[in-house]
C-alpha positions in Angstrom: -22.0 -7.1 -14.3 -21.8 -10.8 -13.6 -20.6 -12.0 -10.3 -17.3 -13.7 -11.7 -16.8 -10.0 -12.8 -17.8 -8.7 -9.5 -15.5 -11.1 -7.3 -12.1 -9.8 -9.9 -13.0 -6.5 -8.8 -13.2 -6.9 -5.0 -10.1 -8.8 -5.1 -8.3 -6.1 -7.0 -9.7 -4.0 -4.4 -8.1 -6.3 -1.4 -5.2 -6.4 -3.3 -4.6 -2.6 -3.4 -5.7 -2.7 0.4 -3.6 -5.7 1.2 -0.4 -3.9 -0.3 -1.5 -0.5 1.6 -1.7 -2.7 4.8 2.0 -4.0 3.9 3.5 -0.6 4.1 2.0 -0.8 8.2 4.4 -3.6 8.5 7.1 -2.2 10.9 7.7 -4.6 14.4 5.8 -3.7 16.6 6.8 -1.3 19.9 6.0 -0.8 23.1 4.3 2.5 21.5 3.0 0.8 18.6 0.6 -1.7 20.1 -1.0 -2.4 16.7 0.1 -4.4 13.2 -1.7 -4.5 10.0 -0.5 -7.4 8.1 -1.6 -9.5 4.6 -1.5 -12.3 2.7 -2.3 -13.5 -1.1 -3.7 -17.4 -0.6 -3.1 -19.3 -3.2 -3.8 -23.4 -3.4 -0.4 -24.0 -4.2 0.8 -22.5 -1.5 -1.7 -24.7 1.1 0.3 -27.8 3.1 1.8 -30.4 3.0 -0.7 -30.9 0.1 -1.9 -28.6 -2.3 -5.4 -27.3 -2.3 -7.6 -25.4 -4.9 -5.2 -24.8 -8.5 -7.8 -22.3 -9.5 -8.4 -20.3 -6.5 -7.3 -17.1 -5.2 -7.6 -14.7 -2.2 -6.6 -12.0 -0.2 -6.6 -11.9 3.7 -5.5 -8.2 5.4 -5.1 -9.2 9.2 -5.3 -5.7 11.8 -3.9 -7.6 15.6 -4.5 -4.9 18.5 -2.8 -6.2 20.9 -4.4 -3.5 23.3 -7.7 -4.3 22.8 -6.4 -8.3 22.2 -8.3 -8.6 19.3 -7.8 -9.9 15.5 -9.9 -8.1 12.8 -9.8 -9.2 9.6 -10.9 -8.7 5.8 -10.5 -11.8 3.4 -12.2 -12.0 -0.3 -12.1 -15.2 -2.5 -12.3 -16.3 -6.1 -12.6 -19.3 -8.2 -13.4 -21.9 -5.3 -16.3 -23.5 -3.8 -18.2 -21.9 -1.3 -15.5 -22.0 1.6 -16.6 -23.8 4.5 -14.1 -23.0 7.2 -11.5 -20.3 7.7 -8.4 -19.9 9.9 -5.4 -18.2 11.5 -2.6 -20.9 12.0 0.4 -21.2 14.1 3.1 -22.6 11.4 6.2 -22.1 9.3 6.1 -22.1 5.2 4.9 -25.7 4.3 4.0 -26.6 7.5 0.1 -27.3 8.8 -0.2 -26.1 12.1 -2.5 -25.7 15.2 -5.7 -23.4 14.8 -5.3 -19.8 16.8 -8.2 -17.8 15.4 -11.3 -19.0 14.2 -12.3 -16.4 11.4 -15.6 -16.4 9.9 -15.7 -18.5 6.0 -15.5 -16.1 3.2 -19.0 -18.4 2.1 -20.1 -16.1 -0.6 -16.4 -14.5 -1.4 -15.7 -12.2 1.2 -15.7 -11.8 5.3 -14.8 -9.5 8.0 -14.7 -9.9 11.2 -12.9 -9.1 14.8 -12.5 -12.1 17.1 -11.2 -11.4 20.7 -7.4 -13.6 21.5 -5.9 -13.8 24.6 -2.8 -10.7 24.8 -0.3 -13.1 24.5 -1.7 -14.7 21.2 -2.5 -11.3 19.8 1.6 -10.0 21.0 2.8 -12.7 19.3 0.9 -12.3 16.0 1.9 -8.7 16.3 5.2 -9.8 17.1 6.3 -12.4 14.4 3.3 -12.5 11.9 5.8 -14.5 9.7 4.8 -18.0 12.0 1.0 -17.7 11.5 -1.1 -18.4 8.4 -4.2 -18.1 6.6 -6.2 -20.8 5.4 -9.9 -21.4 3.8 -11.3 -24.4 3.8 -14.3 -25.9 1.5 -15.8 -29.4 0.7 -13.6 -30.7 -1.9 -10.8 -29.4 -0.4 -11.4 -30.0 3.6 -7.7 -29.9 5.0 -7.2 -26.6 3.1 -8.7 -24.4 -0.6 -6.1 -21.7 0.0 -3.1 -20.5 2.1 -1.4 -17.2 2.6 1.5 -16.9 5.5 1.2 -13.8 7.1 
């Protein structure tokens, strides 16, 4: 199996897991302290301009606002090895402030929990809708691919 056919099927994969995680997207209570949210990055979708035409990726985001932590699952396809990777603090079309550092899906994918402040994590949980994904790699520094959460 070559890896081009290898990185289609763990993005199927993240897709079937990112739409499971979608179904986990009720607002969050004060008896449901944790959200599973997720995202399909695209370059078209990365701002104010566009990154990576050819690339694609997933992101599922799991905020336990509890345990104020961010875990994560992110896969990758058809860009060069990314570089950076992000949570953002911004509307549709708008580049915002870094909230999470996330480990770079290098090689396609990552994982990952990262501990945030409660208040970070409550508002994540909160209003997912106002934070983003991003992945960043050389040709395309200010942003490969974009998902808003």
């Amino acid at each position: 199996m070559t890896m081009r056919r290898i990185r289609r099927a763990v993005v199927g994969s993240l897709l079937a897991v990112t739409m499971i995680a979608a179904s986990d997207a009720a607002p969050v209570s004060a008896n449901h302290r944790r959200r599973s949210v997720s995202t399909i990055m695209t370059g078209a979708k990365e701002a104010p301009n566009p990154g990576d035409p050819d690339g694609l990726g997933v992101a599922a985001v799991v905020v336990n606002v509890r345990l104020s932590q961010v875990c994560y699952l992110m896969a990758v396809t058809r860009i060069r090895p990314a570089t950076m990777a992000h949570i953002h603090r911004g509307a549709v079309g708008v580049a915002g402030p870094i909230v999470v550092t996330l480990r770079p899906p290098t090689d396609g994918m990552s994982t990952g929990c990262v501990r945030v402040v409660k208040a970070l994590a409550a508002e994540i949980a909160h209003a997912p809708q106002r934070f983003y994904v991003n992945v960043h790699n050389r040709p395309f520094g200010a942003g490969a691919l974009r998902g808003q959460l």
